[in-house]
C-alpha positions in Angstrom: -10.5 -51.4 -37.0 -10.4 -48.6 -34.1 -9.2 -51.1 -31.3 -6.2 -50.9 -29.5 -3.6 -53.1 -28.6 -0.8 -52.6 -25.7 2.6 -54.5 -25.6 4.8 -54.9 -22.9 7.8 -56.7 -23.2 11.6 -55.7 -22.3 13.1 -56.8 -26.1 13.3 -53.9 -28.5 13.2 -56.0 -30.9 10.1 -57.8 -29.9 8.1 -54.8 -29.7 9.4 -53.6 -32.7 8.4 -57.0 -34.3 4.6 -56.5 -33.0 4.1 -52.8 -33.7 5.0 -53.4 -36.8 2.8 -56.4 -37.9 -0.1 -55.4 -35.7 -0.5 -51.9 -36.9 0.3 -53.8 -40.7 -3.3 -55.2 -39.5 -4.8 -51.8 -38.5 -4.5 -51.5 -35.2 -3.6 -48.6 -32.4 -0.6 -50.0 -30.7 1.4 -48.6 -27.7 4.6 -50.4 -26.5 6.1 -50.4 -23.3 9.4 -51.9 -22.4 8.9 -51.4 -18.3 6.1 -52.6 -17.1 5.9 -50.4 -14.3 5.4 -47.2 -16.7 2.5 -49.4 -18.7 0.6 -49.9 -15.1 0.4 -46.1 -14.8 -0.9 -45.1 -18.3 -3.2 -47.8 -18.3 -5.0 -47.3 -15.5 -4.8 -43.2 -16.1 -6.2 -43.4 -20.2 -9.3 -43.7 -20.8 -10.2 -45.8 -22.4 -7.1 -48.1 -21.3 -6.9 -50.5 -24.6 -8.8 -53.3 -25.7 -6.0 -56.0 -25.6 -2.9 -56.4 -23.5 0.1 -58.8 -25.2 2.5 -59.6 -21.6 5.8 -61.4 -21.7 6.0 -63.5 -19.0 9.7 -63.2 -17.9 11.0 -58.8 -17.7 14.1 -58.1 -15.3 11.9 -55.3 -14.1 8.8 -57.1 -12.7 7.3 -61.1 -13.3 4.5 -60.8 -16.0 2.4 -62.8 -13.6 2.8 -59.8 -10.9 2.0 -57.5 -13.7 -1.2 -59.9 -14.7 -2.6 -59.3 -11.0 -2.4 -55.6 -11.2 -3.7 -55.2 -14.2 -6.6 -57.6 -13.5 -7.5 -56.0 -10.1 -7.6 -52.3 -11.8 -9.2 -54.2 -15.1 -10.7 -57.1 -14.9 -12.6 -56.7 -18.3 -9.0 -56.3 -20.2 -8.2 -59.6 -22.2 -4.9 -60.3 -21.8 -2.7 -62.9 -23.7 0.7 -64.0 -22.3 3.8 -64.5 -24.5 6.5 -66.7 -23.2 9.3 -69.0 -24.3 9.6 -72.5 -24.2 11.3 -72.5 -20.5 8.3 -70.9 -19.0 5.1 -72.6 -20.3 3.9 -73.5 -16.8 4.1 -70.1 -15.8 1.8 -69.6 -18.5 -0.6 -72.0 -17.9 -0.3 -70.4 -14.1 -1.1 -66.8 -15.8 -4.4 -68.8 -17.7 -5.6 -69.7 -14.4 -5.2 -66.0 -12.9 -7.0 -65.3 -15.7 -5.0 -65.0 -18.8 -7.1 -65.0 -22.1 -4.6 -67.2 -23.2 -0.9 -67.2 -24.3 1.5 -67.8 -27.3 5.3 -69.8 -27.2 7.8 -67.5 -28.6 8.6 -67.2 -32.0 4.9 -67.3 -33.0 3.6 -67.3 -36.8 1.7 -64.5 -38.1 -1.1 -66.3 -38.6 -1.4 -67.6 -34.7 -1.1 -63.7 -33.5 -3.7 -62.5 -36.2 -6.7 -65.6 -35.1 -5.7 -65.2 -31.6 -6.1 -61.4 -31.2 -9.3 -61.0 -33.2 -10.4 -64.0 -31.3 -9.7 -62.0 -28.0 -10.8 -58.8 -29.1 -14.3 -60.2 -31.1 -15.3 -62.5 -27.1 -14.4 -59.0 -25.8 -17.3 -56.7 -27.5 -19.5 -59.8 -27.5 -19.4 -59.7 -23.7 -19.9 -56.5 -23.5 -22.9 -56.7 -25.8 -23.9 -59.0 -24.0 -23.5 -57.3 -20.6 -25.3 -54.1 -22.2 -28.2 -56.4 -22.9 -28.8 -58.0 -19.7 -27.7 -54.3 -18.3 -30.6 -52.7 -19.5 -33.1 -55.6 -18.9 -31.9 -56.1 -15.3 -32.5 -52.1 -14.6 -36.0 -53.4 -15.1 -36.4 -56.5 -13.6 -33.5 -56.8 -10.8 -35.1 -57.7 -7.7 -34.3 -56.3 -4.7 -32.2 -53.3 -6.6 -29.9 -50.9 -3.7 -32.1 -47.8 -2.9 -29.6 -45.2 -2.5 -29.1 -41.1 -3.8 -25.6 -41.1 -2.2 -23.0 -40.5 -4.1 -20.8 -42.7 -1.3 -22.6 -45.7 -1.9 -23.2 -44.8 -5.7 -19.4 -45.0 -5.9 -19.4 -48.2 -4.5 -22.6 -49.7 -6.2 -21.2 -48.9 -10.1 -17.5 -50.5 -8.9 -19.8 -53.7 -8.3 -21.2 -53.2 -11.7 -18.1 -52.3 -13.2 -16.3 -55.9 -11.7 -19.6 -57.9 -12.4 -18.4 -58.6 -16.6 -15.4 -60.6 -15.0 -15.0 -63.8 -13.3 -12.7 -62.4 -10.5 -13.6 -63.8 -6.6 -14.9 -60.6 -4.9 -14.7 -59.6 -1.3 -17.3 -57.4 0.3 -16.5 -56.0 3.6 -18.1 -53.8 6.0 -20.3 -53.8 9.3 -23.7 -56.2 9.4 -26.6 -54.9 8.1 -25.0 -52.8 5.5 -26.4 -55.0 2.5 -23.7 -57.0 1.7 -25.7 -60.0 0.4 -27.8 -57.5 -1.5 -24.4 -56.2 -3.4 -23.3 -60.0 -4.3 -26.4 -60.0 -5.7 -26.3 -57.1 -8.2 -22.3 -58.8 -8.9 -24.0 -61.5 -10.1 -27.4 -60.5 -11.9 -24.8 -57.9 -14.4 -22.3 -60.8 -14.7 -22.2 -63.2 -17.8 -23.8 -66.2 -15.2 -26.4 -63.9 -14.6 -28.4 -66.7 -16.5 -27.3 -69.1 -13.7 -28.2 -69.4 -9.8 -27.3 -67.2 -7.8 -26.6 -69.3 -4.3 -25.8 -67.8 -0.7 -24.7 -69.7 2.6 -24.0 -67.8 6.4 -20.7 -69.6 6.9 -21.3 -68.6 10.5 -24.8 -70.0 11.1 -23.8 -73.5 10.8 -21.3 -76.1 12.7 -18.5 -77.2 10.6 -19.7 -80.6 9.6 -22.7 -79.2 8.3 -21.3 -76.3 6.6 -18.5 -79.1 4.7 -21.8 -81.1 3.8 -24.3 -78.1 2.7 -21.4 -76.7 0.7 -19.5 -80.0 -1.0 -22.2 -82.5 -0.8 -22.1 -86.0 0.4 -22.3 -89.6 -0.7 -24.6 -92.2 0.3 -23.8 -93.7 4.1 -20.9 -91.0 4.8 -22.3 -90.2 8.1 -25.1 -91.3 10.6 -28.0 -90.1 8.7 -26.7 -90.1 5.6 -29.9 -92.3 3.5 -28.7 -90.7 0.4 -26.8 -89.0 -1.5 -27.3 -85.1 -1.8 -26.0 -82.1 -4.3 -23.7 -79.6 -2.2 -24.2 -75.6 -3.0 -20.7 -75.9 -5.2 -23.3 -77.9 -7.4 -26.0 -76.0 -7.1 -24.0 -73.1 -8.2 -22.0 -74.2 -11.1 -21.9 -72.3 -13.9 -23.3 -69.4 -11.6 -22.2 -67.2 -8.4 -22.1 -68.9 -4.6 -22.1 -66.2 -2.2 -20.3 -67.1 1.2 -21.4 -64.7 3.9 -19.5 -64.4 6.9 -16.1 -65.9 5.5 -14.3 -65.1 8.2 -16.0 -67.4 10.3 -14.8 -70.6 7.7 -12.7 -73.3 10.2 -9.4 -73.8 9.2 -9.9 -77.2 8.2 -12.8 -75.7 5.3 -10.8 -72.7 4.6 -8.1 -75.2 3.0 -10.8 -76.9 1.1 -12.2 -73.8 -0.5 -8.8 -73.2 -1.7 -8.7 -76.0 -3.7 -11.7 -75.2 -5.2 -10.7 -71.7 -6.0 -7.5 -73.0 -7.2 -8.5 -76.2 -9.6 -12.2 -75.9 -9.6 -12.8 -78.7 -8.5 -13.7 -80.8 -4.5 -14.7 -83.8 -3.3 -17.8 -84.3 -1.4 -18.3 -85.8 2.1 -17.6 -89.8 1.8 -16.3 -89.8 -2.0 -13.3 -90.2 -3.4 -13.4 -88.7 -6.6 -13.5 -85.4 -7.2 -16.0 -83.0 -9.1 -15.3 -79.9 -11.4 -17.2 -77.3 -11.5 -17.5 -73.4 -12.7 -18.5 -71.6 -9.5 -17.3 -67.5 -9.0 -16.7 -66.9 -5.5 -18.5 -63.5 -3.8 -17.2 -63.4 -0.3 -18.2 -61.2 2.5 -17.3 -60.3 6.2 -17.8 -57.8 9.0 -14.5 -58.9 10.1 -10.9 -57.6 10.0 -9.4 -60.7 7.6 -5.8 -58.9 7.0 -5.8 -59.0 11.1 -6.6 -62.3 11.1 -4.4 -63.6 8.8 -1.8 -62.0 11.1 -2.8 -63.7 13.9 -3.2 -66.8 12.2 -6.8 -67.4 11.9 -7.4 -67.0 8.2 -5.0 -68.3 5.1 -3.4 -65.8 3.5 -3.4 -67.5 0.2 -7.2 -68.1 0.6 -7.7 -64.5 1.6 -5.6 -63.8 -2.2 -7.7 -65.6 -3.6 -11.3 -64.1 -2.3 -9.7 -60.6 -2.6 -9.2 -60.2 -5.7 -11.5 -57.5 -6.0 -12.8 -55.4 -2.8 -15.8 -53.4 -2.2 -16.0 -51.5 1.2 -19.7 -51.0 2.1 -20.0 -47.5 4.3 -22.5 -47.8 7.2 -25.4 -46.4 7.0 -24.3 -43.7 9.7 -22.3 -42.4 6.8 -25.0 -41.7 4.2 -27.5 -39.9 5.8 -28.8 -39.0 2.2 -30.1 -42.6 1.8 -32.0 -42.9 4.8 -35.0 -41.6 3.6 -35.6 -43.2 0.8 -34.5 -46.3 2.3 -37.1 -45.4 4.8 -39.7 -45.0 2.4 -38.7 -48.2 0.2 -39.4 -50.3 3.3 -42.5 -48.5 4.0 -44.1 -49.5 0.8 -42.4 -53.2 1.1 -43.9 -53.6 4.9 -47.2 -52.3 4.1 -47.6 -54.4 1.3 -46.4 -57.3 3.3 -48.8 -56.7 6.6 -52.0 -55.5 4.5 -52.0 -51.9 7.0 -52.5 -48.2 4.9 -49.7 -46.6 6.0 -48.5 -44.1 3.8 -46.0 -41.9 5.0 -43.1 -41.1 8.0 -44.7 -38.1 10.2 -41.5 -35.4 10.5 -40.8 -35.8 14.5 -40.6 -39.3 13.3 -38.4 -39.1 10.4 -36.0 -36.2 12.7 -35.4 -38.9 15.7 -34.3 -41.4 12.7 -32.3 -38.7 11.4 -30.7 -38.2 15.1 -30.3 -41.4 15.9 -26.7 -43.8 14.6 -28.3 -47.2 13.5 -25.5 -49.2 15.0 -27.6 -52.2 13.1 -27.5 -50.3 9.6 -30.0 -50.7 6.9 -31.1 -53.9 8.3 -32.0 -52.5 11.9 -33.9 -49.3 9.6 -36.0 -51.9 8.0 -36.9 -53.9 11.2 -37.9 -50.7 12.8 -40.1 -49.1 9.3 -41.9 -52.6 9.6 -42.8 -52.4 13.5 -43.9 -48.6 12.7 -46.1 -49.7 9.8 -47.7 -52.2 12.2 -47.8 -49.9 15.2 -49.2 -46.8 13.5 -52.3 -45.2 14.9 -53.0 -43.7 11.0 -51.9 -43.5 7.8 -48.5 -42.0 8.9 -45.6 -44.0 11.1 -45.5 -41.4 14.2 -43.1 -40.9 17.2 -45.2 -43.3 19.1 -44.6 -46.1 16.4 -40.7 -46.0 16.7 -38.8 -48.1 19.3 -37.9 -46.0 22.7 -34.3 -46.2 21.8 -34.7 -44.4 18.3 -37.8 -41.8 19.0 -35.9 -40.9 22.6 -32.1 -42.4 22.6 -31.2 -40.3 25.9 -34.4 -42.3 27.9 -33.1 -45.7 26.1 -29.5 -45.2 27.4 -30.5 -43.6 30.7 -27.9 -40.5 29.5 -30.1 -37.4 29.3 -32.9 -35.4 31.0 -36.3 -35.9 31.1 -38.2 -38.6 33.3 -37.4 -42.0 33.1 -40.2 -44.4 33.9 -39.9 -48.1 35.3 -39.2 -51.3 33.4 -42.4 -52.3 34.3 -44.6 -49.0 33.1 -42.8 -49.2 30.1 -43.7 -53.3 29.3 -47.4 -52.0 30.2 -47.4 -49.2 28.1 -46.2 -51.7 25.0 -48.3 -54.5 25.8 -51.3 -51.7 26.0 -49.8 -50.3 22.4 -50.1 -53.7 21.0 -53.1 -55.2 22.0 -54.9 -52.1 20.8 -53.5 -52.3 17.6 -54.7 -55.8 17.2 -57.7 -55.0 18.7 -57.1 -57.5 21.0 -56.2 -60.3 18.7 -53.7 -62.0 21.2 -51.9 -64.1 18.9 -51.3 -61.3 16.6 -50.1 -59.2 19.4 -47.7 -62.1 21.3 -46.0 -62.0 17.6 -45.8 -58.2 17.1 -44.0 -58.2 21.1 -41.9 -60.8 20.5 -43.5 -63.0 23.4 -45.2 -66.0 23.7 -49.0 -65.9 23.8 -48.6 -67.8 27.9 -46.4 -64.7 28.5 -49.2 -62.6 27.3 -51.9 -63.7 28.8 -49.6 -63.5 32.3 -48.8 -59.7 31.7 -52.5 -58.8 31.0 -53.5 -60.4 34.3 -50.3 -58.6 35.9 -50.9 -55.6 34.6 -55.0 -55.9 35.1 -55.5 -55.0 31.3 -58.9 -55.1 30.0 -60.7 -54.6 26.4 -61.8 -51.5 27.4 -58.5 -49.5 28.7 -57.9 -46.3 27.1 -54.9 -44.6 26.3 -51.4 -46.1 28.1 -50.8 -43.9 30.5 -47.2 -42.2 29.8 
């Protein structure tokens, strides 16, 4: 049959028992009596095995210990758990961690024979299935990571690789960095990829309306309540939520997610029955949540649970390869988006981005390829078109040589910059500043600016 099959269990005569009658069937089978030695080959073969059988109770480590390792280094390996009669509900605990199931010792033939094929047939139908979508999602994914570095490469196929399982996943690193966009590409290769993909900022709402936009409420639950509404667990179920900004969840919420990570299932705002549903959990923060579990902020069982899987973002500071073809993905995006025909980065431009640390990461790259596209003088983003603090960092921070001008000759010169790139349209220009057409029409008649004013004087 070509797959094969890894035991684990510290009776002799168990293994014995299952090597036999499995490779009877035609099957590769390795045995292991410590499960310590089985971690380390597993995760060093390659490929590992196709199905793991696990006693639940070894002198030498818990099977539900081993079960966690072997899920976080992989999550695509079935594994059924074989236990006596005195420790069924660990079992059932081991199905909820994400056993394929388990078998009470002494099992019938028959049982082992339908259960592993079972295991191993769901097995290569997800991954069919995964290959599929795969190569149909390389088409049509939107929003796909632009990247040539191998740093971010490394990070970008571990997301694919943890996408086939239904493990919680944490993404960490600094804001900006495209965490949302990673949870994303979890999703869209995962078996819900079929199913809605649903994102919340934890941090960008109070906690009563992060409790209701999440769970739901009830007709009449609060002041304003006129009817009942679907929470995101809802709109999510059978599919990904993504909860950006974790770290930020109140303690009170933090215990509520736990239950629904725990038993699938809450109860929204004003009810008193609870709901069920199939939601996987992408998490993500820019914050330190080991520290703040230390300090008491953050549950550590919650933080278990979200963690089961990590993937640590670099900043974009440390992929220099990427920025130019980040650079010239936005490009294309932005000058679709504002209608200009701008077609390329001129090369002083592209060295002061090279120069400069984007403490605001790919996000912060975007913002400022979409300000040059609507600043350009041409067909090509120049010097000129980049904020003060990129094309000349030493003149932004007031660190380096050269003349610094005034606040106010600088707001002249940009307020000049803009309105001739509108040509004069104010309402355009108030937008492209970030001001308020009032405050426009104030600086123009501070700065006595008129139609026909030339260059800004520099």
């Amino acid at each position: 049959m070509g797959h094969r099959i890894i035991i684990c269990d510290d009776e002799e005569g168990m293994r014995r028992y299952l090597t036999k009658m499995l490779g009877g069937w035609g099957y590769g089978v390795a045995a292991y009596a410590s499960p310590l030695e089985m971690l380390r080959v597993i995760k060093e073969a390659d490929p590992p095995g196709d199905l793991l059988l696990l006693d639940i109770k070894m002198p030498e480590m818990e099977g539900i210990e081993v079960l966690n390792r072997v899920k976080k280094a992989l999550p695509e390996m079935p594994v059924i758990m074989m236990t006596g009669h005195g420790t069924i509900e660990s079992a059932v605990e081991a199905m909820k961690l994400g056993a394929y199931d388990y078998m009470t010792k002494p099992f019938p033939q028959e049982k082992l024979s339908a259960l592993v094929r079972n295991a191993l047939e769901q097995k290569q139908l997800r991954e069919e299935n995964l290959q599929l979508k795969k190569e149909l999602q390389d088409r049509q994914l939107p929003n796909a990571p632009v990247f040539v570095s191998r740093r971010f490469g490394e990070v970008y196929q571990l997301a694919l690789r943890v996408a086939e399982s239904h493990s919680s996943v944490l993404v960490l690193g600094e804001s900006g960095t495209g965490k949302e966009l990673i949870a994303a590409a979890v999703h869209y290769h995962s078996p819900r990829a079929q199913n809605r993909f649903v994102a919340i900022n934890c941090a960008a709402l109070s906690e009563t309306l992060l409790e209701s936009q999440l769970f739901g409420h009830v007709k009449g639950a609060f002041t304003g309540a006129v009817q009942a509404q679907k929470g995101l667990l809802d709109e999510a179920d059978g599919g990904t939520l993504f909860l950006d900004e974790v770290g930020d969840v109140s303690a009170a919420l933090q215990a509520k997610l736990l239950r629904v990570l725990q038993e699938g299932e809450f109860i929204p705002v004003g009810a008193t029955r609870p709901r069920n549903v199939d939601v996987r959990f992408v998490a993500a923060t820019n914050k330190d949540l080991e520290k703040e579990v230390a300090e008491g902020n953050f549950r550590e069982d919650l933080y278990y649970r979200l963690n089961v899987i990590a993937l640590d973002l670099p900043p974009l500071r440390e992929r220099p390869e990427d920025l130019e073809p980040l650079a010239e993905h936005f490009l294309v995006k932005s000058a679709a988006k504002t209608g200009h025909r701008v077609r390329g980065i001129s090369q002083e431009a592209l060295r002061a981005m090279r120069r400069y640390h984007w403490p605001g990461n790919v996000r912060e790259l975007e913002n400022v390829i979409e300000r040059g596209v609507i600043l350009a003088r041409d067909e090509e983003i120049g010097l000129d078109a980049l904020p003060l603090k990129v094309s000349e960092p030493g003149q932004a921070a007031g660190t380096e040589s050269g003349p610094v001008m005034s606040l106010r000759a600088a707001e002249r010169i940009q307020v000049i910059r803009g309105l001739r790139q509108t040509r004069w349209h104010k309402s355009r220009t108030a937008e492209l500043l970030g001001i308020t057409r009032k405050t426009l029409d104030r600086k123009i008649k501070e700065f006595g600016l008129r139609p026909d004013d030339g260059e800004p004087a520099e």
